[in-house]
DOROBA-299181 format. One line per field, with one value per atom (N, C-alpha, C): residue number from 0; x, y, z. Coordinates in nm, 3 decimals. Example, Ala and Ser with C-alpha at 12.3 -4.5 7.8 and 13.67 -1.06 7.14 Angstrom:
resi <- 0,0,0,1,1,1
px <- 1.319,1.230,1.320,1.285,1.367,1.290
py <- -0.569,-0.450,-0.330,-0.225,-0.106,0.003
pz <- 0.780,0.780,0.780,0.708,0.714,0.787
This chain:
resi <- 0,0,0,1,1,1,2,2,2,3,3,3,4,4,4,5,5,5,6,6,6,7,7,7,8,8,8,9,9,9,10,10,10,11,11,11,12,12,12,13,13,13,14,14,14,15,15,15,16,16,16,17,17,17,18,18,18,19,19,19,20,20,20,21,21,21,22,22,22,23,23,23,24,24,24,25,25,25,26,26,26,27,27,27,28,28,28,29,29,29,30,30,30,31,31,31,32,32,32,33,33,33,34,34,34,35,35,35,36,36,36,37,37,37,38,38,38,39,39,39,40,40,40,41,41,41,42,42,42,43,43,43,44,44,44,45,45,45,46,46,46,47,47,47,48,48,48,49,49,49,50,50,50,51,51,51,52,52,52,53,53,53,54,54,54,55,55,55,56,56,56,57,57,57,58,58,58,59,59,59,60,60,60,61,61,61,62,62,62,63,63,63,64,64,64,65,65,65,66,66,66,67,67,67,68,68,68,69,69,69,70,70,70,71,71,71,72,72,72,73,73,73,74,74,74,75,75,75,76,76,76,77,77,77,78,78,78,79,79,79,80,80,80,81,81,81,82,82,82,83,83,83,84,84,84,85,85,85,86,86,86,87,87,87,88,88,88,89,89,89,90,90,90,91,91,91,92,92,92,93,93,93,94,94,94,95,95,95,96,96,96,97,97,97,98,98,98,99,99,99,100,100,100,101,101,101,102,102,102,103,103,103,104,104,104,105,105,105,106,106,106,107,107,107,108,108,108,109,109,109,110,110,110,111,111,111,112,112,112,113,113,113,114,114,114,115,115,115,116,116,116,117,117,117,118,118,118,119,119,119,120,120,120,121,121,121,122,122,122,123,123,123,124,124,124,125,125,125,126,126,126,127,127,127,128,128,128,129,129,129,130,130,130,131,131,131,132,132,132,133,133,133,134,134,134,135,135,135,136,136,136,137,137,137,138,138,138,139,139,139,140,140,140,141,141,141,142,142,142,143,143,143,144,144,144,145,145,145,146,146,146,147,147,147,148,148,148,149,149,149,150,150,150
px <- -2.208,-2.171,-2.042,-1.966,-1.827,-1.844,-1.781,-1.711,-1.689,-1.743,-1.667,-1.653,-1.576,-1.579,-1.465,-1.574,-1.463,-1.567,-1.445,-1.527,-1.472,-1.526,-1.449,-1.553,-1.438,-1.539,-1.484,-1.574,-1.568,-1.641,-1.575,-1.591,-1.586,-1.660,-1.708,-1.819,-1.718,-1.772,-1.859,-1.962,-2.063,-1.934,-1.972,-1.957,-1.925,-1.776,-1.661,-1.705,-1.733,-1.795,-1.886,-1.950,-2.082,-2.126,-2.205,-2.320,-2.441,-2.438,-2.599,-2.638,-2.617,-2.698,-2.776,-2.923,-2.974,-3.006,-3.049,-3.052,-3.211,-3.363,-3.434,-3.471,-3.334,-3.317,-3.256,-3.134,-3.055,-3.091,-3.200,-3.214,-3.309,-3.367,-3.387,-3.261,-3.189,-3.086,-3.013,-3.009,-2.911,-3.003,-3.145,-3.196,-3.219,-3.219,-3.165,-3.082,-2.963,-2.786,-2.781,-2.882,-2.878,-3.033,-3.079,-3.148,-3.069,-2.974,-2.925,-2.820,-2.715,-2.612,-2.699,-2.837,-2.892,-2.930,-2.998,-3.003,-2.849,-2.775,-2.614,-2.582,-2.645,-2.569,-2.489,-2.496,-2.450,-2.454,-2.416,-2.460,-2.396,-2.538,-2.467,-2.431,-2.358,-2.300,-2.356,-2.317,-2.417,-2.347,-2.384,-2.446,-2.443,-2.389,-2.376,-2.275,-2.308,-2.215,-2.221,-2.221,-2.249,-2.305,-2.339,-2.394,-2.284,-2.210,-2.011,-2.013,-2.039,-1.971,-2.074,-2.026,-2.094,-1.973,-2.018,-1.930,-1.999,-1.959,-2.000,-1.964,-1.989,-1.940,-2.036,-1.935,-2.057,-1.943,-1.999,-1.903,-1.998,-1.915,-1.882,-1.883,-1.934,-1.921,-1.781,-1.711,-1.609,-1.637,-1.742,-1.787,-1.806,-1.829,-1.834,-1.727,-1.671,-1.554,-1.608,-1.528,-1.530,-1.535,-1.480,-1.520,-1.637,-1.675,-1.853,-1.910,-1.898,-2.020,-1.990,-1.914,-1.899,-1.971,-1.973,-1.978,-2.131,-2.206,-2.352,-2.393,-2.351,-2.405,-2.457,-2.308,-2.291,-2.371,-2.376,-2.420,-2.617,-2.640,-2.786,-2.792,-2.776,-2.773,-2.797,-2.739,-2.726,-2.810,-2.887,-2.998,-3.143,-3.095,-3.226,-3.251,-3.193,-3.193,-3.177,-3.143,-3.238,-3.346,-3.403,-3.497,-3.605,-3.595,-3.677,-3.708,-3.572,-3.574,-3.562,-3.547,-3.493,-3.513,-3.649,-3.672,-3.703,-3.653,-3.668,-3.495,-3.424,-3.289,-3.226,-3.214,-3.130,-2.977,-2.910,-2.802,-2.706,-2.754,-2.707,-2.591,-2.460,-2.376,-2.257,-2.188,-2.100,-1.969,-1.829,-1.705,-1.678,-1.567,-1.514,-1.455,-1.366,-1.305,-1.398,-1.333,-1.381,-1.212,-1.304,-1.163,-1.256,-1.122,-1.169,-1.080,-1.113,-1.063,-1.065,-0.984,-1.046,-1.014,-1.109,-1.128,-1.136,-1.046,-1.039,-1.157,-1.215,-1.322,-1.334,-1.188,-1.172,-1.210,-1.184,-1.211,-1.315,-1.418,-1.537,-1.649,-1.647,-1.753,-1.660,-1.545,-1.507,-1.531,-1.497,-1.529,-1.670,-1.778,-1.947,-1.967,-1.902,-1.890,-1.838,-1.753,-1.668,-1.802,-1.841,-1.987,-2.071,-2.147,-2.234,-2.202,-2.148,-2.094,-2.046,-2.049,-1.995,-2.007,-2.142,-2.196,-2.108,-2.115,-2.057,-1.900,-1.837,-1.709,-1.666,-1.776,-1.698,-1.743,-1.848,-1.873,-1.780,-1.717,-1.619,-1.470,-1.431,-1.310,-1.281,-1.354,-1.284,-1.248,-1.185,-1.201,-1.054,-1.068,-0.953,-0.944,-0.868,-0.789,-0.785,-0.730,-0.696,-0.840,-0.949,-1.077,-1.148,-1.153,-1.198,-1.119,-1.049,-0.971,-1.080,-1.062,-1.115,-1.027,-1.024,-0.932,-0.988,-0.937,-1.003,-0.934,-0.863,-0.768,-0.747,-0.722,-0.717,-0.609,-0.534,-0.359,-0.382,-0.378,-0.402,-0.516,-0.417,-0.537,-0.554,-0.666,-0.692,-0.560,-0.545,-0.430,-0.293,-0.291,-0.157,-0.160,-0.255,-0.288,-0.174,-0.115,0.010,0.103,0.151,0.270,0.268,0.291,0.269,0.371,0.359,0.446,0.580,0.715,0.791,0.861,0.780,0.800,0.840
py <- -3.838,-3.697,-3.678,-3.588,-3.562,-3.482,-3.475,-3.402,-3.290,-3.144,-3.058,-2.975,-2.837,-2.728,-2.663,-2.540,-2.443,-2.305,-2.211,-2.107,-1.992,-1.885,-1.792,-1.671,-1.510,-1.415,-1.320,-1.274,-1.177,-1.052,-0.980,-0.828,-0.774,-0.711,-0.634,-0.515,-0.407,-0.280,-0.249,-0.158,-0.093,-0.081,0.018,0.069,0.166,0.220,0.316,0.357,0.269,0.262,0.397,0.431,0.491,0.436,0.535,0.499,0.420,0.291,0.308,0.188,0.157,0.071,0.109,0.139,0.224,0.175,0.228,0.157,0.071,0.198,0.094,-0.087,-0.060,-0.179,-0.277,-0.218,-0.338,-0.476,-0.459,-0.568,-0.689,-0.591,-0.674,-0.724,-0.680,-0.695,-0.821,-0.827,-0.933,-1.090,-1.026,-1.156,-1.182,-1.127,-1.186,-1.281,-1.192,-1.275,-1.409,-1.420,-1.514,-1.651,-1.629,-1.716,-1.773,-1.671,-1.709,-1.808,-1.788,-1.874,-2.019,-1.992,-2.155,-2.191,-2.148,-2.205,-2.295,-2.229,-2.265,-2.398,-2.391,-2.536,-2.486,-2.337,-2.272,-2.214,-2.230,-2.146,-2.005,-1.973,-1.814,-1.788,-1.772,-1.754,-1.628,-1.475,-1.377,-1.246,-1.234,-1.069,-0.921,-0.847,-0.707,-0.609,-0.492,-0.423,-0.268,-0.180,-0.034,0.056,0.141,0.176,0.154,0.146,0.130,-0.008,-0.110,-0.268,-0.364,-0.486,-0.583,-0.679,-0.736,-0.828,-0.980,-1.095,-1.203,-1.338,-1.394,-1.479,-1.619,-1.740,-1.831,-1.930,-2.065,-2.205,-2.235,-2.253,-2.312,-2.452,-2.567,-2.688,-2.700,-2.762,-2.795,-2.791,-2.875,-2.845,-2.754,-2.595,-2.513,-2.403,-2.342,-2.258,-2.103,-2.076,-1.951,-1.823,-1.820,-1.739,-1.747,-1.851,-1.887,-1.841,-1.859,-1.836,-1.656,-1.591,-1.448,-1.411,-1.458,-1.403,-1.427,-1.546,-1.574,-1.507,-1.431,-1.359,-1.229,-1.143,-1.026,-0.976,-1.083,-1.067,-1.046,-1.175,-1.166,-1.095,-1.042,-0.936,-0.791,-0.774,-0.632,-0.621,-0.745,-0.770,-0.691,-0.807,-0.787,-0.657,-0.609,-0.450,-0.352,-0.351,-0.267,-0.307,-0.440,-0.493,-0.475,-0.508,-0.567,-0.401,-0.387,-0.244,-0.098,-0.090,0.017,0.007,-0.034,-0.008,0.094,0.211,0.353,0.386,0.414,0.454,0.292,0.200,0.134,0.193,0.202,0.240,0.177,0.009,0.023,-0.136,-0.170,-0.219,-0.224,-0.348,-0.382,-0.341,-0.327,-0.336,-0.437,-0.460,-0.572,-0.671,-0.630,-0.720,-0.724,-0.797,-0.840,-0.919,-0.913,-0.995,-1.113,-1.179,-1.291,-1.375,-1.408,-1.467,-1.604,-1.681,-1.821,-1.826,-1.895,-1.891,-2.006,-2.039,-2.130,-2.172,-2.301,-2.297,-2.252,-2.217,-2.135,-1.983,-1.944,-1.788,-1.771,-1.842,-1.830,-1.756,-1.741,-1.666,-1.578,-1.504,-1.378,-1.311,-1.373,-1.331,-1.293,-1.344,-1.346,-1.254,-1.222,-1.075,-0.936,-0.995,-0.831,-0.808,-0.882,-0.841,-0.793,-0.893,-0.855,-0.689,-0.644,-0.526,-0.412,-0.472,-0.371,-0.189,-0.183,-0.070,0.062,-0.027,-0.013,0.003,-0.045,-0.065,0.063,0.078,0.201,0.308,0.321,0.458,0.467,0.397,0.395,0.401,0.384,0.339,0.200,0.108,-0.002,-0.140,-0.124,-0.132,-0.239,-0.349,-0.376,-0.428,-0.376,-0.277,-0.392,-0.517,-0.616,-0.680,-0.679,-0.689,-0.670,-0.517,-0.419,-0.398,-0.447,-0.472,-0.513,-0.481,-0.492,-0.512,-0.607,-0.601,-0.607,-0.489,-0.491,-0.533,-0.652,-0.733,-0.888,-0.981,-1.119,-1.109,-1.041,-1.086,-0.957,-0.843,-0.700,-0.675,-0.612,-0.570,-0.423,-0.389,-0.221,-0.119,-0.115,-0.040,-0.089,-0.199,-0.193,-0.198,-0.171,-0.208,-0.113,-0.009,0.042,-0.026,-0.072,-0.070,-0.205,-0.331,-0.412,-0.408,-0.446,-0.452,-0.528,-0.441,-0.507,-0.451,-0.384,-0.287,-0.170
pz <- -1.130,-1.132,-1.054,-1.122,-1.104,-0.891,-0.803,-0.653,-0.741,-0.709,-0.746,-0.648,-0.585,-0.525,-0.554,-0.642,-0.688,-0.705,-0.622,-0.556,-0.667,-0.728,-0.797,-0.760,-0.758,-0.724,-0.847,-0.929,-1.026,-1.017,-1.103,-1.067,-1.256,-1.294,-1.400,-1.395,-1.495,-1.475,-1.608,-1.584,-1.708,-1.797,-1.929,-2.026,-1.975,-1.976,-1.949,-1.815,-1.742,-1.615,-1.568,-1.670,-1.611,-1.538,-1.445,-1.365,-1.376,-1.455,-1.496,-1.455,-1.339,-1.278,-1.177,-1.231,-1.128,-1.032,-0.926,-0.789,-0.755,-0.851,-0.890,-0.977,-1.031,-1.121,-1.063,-0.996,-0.938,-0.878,-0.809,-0.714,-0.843,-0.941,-1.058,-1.163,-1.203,-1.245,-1.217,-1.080,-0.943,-0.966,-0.927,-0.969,-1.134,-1.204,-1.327,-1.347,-1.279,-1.353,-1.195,-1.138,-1.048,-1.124,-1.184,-1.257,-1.357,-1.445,-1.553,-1.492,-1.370,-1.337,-1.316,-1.249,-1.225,-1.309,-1.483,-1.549,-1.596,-1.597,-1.683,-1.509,-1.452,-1.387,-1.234,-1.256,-1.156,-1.008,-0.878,-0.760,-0.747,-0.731,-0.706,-0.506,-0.470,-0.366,-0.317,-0.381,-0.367,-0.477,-0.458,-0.578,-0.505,-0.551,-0.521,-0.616,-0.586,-0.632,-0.646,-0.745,-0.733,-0.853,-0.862,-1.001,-1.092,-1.095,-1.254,-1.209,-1.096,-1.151,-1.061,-1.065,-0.987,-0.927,-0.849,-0.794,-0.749,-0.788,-0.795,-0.769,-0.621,-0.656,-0.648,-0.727,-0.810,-0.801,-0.804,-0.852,-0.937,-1.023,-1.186,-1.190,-1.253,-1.266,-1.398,-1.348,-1.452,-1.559,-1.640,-1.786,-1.852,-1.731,-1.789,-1.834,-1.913,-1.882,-1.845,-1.775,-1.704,-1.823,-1.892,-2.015,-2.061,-2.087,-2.120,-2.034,-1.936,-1.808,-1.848,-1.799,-1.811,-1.917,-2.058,-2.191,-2.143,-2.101,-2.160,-1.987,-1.886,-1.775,-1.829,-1.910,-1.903,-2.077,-2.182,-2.271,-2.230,-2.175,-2.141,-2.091,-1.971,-1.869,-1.895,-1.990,-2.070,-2.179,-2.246,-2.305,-2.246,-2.106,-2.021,-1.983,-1.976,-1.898,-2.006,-2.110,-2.255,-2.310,-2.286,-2.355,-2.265,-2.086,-2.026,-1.913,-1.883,-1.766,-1.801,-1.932,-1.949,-2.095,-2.148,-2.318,-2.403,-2.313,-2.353,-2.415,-2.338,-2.357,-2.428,-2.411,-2.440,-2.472,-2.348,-2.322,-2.275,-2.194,-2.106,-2.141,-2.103,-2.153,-2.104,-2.046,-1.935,-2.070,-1.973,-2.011,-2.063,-2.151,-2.216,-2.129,-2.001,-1.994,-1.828,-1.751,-1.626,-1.511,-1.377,-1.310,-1.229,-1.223,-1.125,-1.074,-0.966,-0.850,-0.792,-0.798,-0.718,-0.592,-0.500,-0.390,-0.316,-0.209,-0.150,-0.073,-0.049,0.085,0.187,0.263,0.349,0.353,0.223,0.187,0.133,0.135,0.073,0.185,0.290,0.379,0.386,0.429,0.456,0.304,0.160,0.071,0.045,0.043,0.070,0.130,0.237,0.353,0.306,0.187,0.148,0.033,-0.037,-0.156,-0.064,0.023,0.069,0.127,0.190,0.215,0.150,-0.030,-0.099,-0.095,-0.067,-0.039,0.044,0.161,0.264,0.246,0.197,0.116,0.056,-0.012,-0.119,-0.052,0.039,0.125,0.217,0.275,0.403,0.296,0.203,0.131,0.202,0.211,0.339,0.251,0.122,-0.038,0.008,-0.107,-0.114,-0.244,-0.290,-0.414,-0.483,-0.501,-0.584,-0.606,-0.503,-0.558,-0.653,-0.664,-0.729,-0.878,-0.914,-1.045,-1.145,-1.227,-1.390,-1.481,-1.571,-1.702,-1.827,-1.932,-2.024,-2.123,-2.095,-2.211,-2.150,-2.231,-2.123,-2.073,-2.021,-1.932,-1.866,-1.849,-1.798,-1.696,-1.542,-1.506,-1.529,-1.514,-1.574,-1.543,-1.371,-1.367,-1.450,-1.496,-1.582,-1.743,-1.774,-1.945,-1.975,-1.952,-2.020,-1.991,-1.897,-1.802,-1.747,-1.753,-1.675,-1.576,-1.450,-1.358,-1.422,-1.374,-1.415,-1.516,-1.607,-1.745,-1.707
């Protein structure tokens, strides 16, 4: 078996970022998309986020690509939670695009610290902005889908 360490933290929002991650569900939700990363080969580092997004971070085994992992998190995920939490409304359905981050070993516990804290984060504004990015195109982050810097 291949040495690997590779740290990445991603961030993806609901469906036009409604609210609909309810706060009874969540902690079901979290352990969901934290079974699904260990089935796929994956550690989940930790999990959090707010009713509009989640934030995640996980190392990836090389074999896997990072697009895959996203597609088969956020696809199941959104399964589970019309099928399993919420089989009344079936409403519920992440954004297209997502962000993410790689992370040095070094930045891997102060990072673990800004999720774990998310809460806390967005009640205080104590937010940092390039985190919290979403893209709903592969090259674009949300704030620039008109305009890319530069343009």
């Amino acid at each position: 078996m291949a040495l690997w360490r590779l740290y990445y933290h991603f961030v993806w929002a609901t469906k036009e970022r409604e609210p609909l991650i309810e706060p009874s569900q969540e902690v079901d939700l979290h352990n969901y998309i934290i079974g699904k990363a260990d089935a796929l080969k994956c550690i989940t580092h930790v999990i959090n986020g707010t009713a509009d997004h989640i934030h995640l971070i996980a190392s990836i085994p090389p074999t896997l690509a990072i697009a895959e992992f996203v597609k088969n998190i956020k696809g199941s995920s959104a399964h589970y939670v019309n099928h399993t939490l919420s089989p009344i409304s079936r409403n519920f359905g992440w954004q297209a695009g997502y962000g993410v981050f790689s992370l040095g070993r070094k930045q891997l516990e102060q990072a673990v610290a800004y999720v774990d804290n998310q809460k806390s984060h967005h009640a205080q504004g104590t937010l940092i902005s390039t985190l919290e990015e979403i893209t709903n195109d592969d090259d674009a982050p949300e704030r620039w889908s008109s305009h890319p810097p530069g343009n």
